[in-house]
Backbone as a ProteinNet text record, in pm:
[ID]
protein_1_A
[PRIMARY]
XXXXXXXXXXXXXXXXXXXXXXXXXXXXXXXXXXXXXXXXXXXXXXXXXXXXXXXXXXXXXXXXXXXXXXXXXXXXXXXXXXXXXXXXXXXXXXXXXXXXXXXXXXXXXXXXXXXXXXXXXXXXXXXXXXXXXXXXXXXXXXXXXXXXXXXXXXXXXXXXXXXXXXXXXXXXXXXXXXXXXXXXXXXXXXXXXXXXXXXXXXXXXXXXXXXXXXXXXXXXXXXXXXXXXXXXXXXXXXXXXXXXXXXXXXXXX
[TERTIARY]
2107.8	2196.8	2232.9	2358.5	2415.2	2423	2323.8	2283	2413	2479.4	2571.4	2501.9	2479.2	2430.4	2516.8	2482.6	2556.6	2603.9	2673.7	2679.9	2569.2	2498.2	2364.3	2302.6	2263.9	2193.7	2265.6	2373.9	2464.4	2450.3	2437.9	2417.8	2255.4	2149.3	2066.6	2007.7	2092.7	2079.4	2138	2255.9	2361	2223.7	2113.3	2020.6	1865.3	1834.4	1773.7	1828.2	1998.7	2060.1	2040.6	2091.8	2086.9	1957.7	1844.9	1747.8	1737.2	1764.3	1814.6	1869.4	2046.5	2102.7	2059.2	1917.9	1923.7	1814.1	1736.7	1656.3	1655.9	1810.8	1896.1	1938.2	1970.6	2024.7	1891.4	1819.6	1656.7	1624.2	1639.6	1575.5	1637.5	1772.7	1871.8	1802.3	1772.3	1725	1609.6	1584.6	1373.6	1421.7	1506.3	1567.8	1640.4	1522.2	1557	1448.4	1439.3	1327.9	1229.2	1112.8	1003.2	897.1	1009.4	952.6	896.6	805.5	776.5	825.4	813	835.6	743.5	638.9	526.8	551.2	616.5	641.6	752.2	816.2	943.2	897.2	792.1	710	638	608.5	520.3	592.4	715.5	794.2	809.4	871.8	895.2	822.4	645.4	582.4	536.3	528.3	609.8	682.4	843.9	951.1	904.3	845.7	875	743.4	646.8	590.3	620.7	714.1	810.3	914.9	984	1074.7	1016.7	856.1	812.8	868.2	871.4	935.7	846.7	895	800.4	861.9	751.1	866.2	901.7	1054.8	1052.8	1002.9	946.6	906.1	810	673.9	557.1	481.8	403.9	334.8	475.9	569	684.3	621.7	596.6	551.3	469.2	420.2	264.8	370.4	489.3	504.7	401.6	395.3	327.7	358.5	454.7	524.9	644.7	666.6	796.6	886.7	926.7	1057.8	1035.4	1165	1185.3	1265.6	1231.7	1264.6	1236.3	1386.9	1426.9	1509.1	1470.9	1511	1591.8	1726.7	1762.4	1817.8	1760.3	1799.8	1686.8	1607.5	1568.3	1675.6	1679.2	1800.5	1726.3	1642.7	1603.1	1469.4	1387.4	1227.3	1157.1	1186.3	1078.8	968.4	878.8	734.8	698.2	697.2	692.5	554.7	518.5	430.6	355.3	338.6	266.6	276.9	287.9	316.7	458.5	564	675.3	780.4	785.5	787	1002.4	1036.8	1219.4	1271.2	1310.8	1386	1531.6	1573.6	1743.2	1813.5	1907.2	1980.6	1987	1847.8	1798.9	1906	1922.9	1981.8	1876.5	1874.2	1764.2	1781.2	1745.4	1822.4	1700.7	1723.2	1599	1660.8	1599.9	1611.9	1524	1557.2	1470	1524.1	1414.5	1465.2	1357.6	1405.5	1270.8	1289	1190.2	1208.5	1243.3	1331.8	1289.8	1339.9	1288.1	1348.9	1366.1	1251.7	1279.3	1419.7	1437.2	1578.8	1530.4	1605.3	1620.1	1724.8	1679	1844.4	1796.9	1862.9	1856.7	1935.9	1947.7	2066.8	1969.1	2081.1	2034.8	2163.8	2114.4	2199.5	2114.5	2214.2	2187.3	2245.3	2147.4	2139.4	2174	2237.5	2174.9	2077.7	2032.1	1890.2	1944.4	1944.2	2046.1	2186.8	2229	2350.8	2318.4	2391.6	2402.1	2532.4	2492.4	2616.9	2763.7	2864.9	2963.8	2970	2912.5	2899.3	2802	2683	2599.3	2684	2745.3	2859.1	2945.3	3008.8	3129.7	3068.1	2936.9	2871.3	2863.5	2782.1	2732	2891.5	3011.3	3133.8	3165.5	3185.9	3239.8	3163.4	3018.8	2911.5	2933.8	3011.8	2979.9	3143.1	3285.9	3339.5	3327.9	3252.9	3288.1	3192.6	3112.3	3053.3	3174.9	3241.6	3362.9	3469.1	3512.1	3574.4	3541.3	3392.5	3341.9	3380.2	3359.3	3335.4	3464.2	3564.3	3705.6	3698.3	3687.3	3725.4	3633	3545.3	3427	3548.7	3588.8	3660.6	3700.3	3729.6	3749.5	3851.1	3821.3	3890	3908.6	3834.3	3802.8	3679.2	3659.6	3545.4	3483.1	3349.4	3274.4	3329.7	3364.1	3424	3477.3	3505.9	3637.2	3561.5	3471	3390.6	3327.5	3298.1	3188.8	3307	3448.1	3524.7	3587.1	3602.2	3644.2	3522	3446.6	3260	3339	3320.5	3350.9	3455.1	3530.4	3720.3	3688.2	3662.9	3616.8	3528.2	3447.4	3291.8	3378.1	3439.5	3470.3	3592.3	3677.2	3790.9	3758.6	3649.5	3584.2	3460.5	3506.2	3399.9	3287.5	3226.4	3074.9	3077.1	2947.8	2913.5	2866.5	2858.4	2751.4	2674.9	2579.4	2420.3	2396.4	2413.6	2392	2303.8	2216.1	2013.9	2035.5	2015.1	2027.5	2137.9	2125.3	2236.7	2208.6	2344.4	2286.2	2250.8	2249.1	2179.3	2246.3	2243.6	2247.6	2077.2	2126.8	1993.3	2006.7	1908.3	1914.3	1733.8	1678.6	1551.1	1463.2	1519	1429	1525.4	1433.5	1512.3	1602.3	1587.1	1684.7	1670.2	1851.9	1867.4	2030.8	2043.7	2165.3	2261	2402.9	2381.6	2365.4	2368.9	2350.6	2454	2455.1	2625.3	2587.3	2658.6	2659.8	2758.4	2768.5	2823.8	2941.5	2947.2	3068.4	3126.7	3250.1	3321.7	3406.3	3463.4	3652.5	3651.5	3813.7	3867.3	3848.5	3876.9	3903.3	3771.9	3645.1	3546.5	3449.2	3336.1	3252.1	3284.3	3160.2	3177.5	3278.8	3319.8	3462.8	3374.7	3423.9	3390.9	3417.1	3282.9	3277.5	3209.4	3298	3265.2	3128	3052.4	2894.9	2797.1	2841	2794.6	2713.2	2651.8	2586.2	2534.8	2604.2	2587	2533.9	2474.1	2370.5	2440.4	2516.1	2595.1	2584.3	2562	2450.1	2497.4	2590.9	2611.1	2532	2488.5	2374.5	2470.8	2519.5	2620.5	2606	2563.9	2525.4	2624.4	2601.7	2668.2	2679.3	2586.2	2609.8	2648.8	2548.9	2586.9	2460.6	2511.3	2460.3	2356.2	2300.4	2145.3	2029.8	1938.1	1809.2	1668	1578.6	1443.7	1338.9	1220.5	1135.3	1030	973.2	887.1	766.8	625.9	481.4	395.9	484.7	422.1	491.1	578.6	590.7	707.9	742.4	867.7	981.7	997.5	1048	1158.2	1264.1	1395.8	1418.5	1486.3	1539.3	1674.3	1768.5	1862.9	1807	1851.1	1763.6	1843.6	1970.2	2003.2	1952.9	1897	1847.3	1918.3	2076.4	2140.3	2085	2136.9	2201.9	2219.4	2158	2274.5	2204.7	2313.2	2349.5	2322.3	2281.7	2235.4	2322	2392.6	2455.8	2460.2	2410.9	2385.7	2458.6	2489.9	2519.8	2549.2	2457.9	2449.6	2511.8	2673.6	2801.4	2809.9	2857.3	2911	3004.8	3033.9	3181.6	3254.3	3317.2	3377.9	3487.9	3512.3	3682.3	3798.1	3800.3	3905.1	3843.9	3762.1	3701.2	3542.7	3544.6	3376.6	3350	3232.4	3121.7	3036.8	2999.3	2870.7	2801.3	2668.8	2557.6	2448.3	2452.5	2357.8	2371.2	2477.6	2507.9	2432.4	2374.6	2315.6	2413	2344.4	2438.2	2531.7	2530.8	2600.5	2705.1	2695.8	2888.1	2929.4	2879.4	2885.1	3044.6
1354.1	1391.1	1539.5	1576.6	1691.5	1779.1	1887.6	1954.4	2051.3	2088	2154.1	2268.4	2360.1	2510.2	2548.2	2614.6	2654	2821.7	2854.4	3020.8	3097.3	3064	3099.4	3127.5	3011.2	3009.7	3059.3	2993.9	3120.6	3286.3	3329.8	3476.8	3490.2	3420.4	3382.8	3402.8	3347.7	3282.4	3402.1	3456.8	3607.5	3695.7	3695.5	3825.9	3779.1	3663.5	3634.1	3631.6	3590.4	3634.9	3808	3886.4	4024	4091.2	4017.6	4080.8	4018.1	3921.2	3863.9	3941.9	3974.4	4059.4	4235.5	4255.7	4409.5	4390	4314.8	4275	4275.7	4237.9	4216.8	4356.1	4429.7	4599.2	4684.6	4657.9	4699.5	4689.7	4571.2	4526.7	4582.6	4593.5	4625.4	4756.4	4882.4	4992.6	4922.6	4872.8	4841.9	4741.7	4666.4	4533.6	4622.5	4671.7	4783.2	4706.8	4780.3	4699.5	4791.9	4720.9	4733.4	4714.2	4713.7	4605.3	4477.9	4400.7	4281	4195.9	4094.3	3994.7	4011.1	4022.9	4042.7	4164.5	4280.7	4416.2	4355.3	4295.9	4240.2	4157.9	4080.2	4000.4	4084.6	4196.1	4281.4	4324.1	4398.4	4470.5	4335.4	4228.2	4144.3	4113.4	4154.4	4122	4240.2	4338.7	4460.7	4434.9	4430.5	4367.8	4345.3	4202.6	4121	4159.7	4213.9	4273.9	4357.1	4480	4597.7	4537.6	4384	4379.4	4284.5	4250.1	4122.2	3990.4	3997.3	3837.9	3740	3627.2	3524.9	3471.3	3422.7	3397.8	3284.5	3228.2	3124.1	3044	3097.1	3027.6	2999.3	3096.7	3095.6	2977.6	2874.6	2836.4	2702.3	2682.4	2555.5	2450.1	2331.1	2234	2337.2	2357.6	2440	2551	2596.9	2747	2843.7	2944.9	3012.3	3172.3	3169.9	3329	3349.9	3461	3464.9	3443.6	3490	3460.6	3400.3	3361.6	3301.9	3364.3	3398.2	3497.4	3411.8	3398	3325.9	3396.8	3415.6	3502.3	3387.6	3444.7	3391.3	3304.6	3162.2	3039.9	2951.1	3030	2935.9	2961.1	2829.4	2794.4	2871.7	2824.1	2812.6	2798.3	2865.9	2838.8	2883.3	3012.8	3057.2	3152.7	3109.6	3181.6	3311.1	3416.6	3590.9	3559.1	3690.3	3687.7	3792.8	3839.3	3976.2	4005.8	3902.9	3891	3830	3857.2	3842.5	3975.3	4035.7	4204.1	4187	4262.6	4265.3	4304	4317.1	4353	4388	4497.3	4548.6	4420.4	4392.3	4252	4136.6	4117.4	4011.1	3989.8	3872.5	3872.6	3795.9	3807.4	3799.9	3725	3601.1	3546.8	3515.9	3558.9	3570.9	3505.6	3473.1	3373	3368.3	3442.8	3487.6	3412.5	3397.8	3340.7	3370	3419.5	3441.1	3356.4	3341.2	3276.1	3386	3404.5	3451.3	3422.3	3446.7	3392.8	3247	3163.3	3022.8	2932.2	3068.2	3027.1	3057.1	2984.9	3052.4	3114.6	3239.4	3261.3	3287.5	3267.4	3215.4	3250.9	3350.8	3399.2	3412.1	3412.1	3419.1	3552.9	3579.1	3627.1	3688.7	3715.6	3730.3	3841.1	3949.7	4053.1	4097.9	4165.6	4227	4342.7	4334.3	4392.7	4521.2	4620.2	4691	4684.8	4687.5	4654.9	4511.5	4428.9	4250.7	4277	4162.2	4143.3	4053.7	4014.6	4032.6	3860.9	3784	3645.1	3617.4	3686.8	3707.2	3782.1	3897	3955.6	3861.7	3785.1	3689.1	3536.5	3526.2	3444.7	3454	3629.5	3676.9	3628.7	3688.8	3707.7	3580.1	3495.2	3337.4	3261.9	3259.6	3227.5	3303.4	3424.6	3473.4	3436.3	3426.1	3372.5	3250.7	3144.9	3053.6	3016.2	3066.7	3064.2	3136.5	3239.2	3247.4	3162.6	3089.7	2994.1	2889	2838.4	2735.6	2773.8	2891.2	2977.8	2965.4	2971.5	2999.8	2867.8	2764.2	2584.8	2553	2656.9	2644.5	2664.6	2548.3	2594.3	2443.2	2431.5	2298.9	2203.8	2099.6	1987.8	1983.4	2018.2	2018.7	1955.5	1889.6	1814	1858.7	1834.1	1910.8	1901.3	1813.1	1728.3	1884.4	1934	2026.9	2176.7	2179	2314.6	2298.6	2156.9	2131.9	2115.7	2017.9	2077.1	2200.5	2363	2446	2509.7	2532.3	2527.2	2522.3	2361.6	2325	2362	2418.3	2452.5	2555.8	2659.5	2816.3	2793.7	2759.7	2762.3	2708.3	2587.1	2479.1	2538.4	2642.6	2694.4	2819.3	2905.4	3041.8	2975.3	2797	2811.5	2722.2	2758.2	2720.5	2577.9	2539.8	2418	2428.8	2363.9	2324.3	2264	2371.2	2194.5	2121.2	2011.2	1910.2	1847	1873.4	1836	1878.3	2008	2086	2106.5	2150.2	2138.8	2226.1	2319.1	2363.1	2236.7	2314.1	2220.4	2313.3	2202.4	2247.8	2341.6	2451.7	2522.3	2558.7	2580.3	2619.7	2613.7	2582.2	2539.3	2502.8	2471.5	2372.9	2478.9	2489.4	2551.9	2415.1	2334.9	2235.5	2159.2	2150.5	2030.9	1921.9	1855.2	1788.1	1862.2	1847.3	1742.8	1886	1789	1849.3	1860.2	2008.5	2054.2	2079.1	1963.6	1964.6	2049.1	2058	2203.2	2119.5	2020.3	1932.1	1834.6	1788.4	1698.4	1649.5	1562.1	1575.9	1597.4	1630.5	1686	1566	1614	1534.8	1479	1429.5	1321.7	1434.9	1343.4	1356	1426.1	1464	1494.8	1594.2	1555.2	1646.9	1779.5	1906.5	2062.6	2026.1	2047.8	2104	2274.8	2305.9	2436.5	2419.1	2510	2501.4	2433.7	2404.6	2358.8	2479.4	2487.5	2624.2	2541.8	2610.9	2575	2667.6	2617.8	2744.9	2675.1	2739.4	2744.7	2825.2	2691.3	2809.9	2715.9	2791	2730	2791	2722.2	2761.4	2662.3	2783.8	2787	2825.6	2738.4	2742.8	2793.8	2905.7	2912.9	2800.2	2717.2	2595.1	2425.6	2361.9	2223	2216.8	2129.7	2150.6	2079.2	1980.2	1917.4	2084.5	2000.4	2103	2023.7	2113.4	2029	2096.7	2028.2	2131.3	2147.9	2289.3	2322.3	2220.1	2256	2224.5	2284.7	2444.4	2468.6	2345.8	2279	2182.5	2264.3	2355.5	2428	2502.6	2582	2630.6	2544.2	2547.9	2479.2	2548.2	2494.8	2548.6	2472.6	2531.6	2490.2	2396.2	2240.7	2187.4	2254.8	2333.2	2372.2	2544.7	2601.2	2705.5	2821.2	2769.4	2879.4	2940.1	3086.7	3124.2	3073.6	3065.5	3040.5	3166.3	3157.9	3240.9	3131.6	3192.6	3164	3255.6	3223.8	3288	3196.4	3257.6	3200.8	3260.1	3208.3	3205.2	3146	3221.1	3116.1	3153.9	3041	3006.7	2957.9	2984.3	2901.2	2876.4	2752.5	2702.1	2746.7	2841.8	2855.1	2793	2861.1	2749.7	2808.8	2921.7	2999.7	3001.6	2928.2	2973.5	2975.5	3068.7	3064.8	3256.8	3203.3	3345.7	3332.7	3431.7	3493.8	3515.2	3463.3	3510.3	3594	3590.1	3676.1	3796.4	3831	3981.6	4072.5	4249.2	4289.9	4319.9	4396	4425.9	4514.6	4631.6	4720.9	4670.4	4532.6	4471.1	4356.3	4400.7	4220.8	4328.3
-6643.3	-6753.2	-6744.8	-6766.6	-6748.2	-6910.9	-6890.4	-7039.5	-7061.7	-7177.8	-7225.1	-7250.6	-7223.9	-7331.3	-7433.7	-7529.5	-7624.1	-7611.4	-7635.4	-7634.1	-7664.4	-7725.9	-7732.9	-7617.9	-7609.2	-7506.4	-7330	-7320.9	-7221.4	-7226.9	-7320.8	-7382.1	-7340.4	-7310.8	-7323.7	-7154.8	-7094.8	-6938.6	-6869.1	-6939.7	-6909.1	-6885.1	-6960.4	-7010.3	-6854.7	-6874.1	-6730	-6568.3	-6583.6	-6436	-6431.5	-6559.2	-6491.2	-6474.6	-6493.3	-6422.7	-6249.3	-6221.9	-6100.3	-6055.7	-6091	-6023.6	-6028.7	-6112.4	-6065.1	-5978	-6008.2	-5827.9	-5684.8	-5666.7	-5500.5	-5543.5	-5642.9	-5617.1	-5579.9	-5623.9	-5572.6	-5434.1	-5425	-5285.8	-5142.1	-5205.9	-5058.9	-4994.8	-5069.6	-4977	-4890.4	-4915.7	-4851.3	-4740.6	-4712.8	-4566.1	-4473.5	-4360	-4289.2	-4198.7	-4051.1	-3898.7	-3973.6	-3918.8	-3942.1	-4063.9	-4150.1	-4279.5	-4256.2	-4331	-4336.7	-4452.3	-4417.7	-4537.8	-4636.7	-4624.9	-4743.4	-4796.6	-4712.3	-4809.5	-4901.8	-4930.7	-5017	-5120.5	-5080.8	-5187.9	-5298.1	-5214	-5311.2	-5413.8	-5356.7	-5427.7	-5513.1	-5526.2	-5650.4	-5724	-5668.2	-5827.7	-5901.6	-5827.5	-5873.6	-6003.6	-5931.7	-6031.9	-6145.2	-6106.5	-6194.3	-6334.3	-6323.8	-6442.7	-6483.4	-6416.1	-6480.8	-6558.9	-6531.7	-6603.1	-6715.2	-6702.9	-6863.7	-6819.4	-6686.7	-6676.2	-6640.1	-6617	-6545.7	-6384.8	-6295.1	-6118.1	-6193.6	-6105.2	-6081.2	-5952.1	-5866.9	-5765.9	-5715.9	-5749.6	-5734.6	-5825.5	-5749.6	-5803	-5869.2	-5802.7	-5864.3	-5677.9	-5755.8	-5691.7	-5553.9	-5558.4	-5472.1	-5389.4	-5443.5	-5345	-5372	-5277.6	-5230.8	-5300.6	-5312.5	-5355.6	-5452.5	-5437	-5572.6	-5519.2	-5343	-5259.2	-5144.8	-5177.7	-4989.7	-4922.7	-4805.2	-4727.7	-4572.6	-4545.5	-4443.1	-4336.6	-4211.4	-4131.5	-4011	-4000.1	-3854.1	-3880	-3820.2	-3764.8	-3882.1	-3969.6	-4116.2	-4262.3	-4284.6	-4376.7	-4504.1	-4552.7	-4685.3	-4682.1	-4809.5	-4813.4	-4742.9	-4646.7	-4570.6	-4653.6	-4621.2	-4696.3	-4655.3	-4741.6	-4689.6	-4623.9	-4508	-4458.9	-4423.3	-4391.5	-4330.9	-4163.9	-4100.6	-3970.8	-3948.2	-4032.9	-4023.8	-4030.1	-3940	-3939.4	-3910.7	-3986.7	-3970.6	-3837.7	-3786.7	-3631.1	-3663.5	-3588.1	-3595.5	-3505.8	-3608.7	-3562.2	-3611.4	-3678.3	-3790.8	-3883.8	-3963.7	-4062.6	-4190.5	-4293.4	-4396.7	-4542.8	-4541.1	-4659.6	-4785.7	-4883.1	-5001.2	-5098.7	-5127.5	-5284.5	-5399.3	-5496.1	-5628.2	-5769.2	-5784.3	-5927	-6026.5	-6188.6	-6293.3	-6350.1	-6493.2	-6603.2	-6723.2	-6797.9	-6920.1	-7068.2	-7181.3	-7309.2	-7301.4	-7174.4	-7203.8	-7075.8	-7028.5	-6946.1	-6806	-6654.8	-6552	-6584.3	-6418.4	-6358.8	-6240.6	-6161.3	-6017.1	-5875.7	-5796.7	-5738.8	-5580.3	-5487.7	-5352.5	-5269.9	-5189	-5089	-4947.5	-4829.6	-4702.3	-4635.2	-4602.6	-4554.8	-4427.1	-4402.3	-4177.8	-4204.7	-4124.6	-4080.3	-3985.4	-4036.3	-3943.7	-3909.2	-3774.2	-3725.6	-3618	-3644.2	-3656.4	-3540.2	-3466.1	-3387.5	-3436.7	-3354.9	-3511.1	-3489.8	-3432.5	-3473.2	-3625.6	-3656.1	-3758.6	-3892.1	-3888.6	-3935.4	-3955.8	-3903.7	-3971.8	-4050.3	-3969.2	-4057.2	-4185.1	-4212.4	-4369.8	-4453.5	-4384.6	-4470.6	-4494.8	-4414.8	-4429.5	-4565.6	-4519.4	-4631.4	-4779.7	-4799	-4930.3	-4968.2	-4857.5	-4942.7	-4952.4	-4862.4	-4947.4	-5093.4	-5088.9	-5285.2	-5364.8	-5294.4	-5384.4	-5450.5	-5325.7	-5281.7	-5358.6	-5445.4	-5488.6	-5663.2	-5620.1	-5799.4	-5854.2	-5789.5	-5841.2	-5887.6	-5836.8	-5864.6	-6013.2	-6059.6	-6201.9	-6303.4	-6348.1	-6511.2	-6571.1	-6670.6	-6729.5	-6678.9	-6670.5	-6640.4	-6475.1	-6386.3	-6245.8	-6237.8	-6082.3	-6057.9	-5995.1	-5994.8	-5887.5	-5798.1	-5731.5	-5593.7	-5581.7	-5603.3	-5631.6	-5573.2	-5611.7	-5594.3	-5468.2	-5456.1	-5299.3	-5204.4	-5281.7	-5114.4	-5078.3	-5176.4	-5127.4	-5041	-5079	-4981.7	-4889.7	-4855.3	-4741.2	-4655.1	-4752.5	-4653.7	-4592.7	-4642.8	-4642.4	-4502.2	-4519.3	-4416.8	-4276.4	-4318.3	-4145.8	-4146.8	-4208.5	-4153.4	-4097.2	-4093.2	-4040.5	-3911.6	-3896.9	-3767.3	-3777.4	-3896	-3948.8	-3985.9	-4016.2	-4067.8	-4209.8	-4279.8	-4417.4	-4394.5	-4485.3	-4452.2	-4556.9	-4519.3	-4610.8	-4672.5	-4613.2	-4698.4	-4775.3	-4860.1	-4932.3	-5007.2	-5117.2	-5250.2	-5314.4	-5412.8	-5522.2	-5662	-5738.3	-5933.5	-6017.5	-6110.8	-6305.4	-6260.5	-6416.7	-6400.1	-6566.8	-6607.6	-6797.1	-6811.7	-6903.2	-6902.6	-6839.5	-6740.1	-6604.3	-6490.1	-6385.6	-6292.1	-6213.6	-6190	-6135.2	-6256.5	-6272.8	-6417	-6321	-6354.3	-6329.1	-6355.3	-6267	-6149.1	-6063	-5918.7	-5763.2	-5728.1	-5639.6	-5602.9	-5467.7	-5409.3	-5230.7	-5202.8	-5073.7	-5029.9	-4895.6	-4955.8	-4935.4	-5011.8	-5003.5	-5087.1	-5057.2	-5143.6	-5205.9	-5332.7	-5318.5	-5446.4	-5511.6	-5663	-5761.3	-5768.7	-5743.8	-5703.9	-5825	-5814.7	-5892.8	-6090.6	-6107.5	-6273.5	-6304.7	-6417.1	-6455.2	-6531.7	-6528.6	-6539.9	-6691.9	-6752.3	-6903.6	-6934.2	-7065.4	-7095.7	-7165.1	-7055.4	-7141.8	-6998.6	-6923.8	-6805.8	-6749	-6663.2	-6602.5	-6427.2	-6382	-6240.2	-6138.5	-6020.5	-5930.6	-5839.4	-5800.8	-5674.8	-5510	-5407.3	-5329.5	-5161.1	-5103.3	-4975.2	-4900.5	-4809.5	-4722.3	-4543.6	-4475.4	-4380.3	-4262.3	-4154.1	-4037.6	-3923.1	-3824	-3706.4	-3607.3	-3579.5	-3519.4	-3614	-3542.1	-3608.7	-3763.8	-3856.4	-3987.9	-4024.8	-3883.2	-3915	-3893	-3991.6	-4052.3	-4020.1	-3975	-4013.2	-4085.4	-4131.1	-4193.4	-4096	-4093.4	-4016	-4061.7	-3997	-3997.9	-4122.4	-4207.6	-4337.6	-4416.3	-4404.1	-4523.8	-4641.1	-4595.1	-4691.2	-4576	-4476.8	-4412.5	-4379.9	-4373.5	-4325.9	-4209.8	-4088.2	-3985.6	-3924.1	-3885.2	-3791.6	-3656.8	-3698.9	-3567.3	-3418.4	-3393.1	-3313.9	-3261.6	-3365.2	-3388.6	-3392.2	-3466.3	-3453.4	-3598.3	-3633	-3732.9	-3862	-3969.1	-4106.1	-4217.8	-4310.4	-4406	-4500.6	-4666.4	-4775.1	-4897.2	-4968	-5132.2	-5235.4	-5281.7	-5452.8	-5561.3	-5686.9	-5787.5	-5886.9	-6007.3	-6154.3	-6232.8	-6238.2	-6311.2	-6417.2	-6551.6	-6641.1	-6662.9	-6687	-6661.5	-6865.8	-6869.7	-6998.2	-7040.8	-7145.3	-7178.9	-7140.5	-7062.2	-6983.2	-6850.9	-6759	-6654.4	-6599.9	-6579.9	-6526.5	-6590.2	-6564.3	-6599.7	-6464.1	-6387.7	-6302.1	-6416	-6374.5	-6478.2	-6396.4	-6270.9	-6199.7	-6153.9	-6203.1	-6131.9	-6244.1	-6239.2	-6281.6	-6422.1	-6559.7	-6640.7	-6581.9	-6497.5	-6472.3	-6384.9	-6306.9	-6259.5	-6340.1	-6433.2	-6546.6	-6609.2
[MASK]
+++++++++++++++++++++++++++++++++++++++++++++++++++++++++++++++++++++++++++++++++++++++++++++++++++++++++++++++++++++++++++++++++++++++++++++++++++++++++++++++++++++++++++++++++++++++++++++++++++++++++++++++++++++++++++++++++++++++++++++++++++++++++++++

């Protein structure tokens, strides 16, 4: 069942994305070589008691940490580590999410690690417009169908693939609520766009072909071809003129 929020509670969800979005403004100085993944973990629980919040990820069905921090040719869900050290060239995809006032908010994005060669470089760009590309299609009387096939246009017209295991969700109270937003479609298809909807919108966009497997930890996603993919997120409300970003910090709201 697909939950409506009320302005309230949108106003509500607005106040948990912008601690999300001042998180990724934090984090960017520190995703440099020679960092580790576990130095990034730290820094978020850090964070996350400077800002009174709660993770969303630590400790949700047995994760391990507050982020996932997926390097390379892993899609999604990679577990920080200590022996996972950054390299110039890397590209770096994290995914944070808190709880607060009762609400998620939930945002992802994907880094270079230095200077990236420009196949990794057109990757990052392709991948962030097409969540653009998805975001514009968020407003009333449009179908999802609608949001998962511009995804899709954006990504397979710059080259790339979509992966399809993986989906964004409704997000409000529960960090995944109905429905699931594949990162492909057709138009017109699926549920029609109501104001009050709140959507986590999150293409996850491969340089090669778009099958995935999970590693041997039981969370790690990887490119079964081992190329490359990129990860962007964002938590949308669909209004009665449009959409709202709810994850960006207060200061680009």
């Amino acid at each position: 069942m697909i939950l409506i929020k009320s302005p309230r509670e949108i106003e509500a969800m607005r106040r948990a994305g912008a601690v999300v979005g001042q998180f990724f403004e934090e984090v960017r100085p520190l995703i440099r070589p020679g960092v580790s993944t576990w130095d990034l973990e730290a820094f978020a629980d850090r964070f996350i008691a400077r800002n009174g919040v709660r993770t969303a990820f630590k400790g949700y069905m047995g994760y391990p940490a507050h982020l996932c921090t997926s390097i390379n040719e892993e899609v999604v869900h990679g577990i920080p580590s200590k022996d996972r050290i950054l390299r110039g060239g890397d590209i770096l995809s994290i995914d944070f999410g808190i709880l607060r006032e009762g609400f998620y908010g939930d945002s992802a994005m994907t880094y270079p690690v230095g200077t990236v060669n420009g196949v990794s470089s057109r990757l990052l760009l392709v991948t962030e417009q097409s969540l653009a590309a998805g975001i514009r299609e968020v407003r009333p009387g449009n179908h999802l169908g609608d949001v998962s096939a511009a995804v899709q246009e954006k990504a397979e017209a710059g080259g790339f693939s979509v992966v399809r295991d993986f989906v964004g969700h409704g997000i409000g109270r529960l960090l995944h609520e109905d429905p699931q937003i594949p990162n492909f479609g057709k138009r017109g298809t699926g549920p029609k766009l109501t104001a009050g909807m709140v959507l986590a919108i999150e293409p996850m966009v491969n340089a090669g072909g778009w099958s995935v497997e999970v590693l041997s930890d039981g969370w790690t996603v990887v490119t079964r071809d081992r190329s490359r993919s990129a990860h962007f997120e964002h938590t949308v409300a669909v209004t009665e003129d449009g959409n709202r970003i709810l994850s960006f910090s207060l200061d680009k709201s």
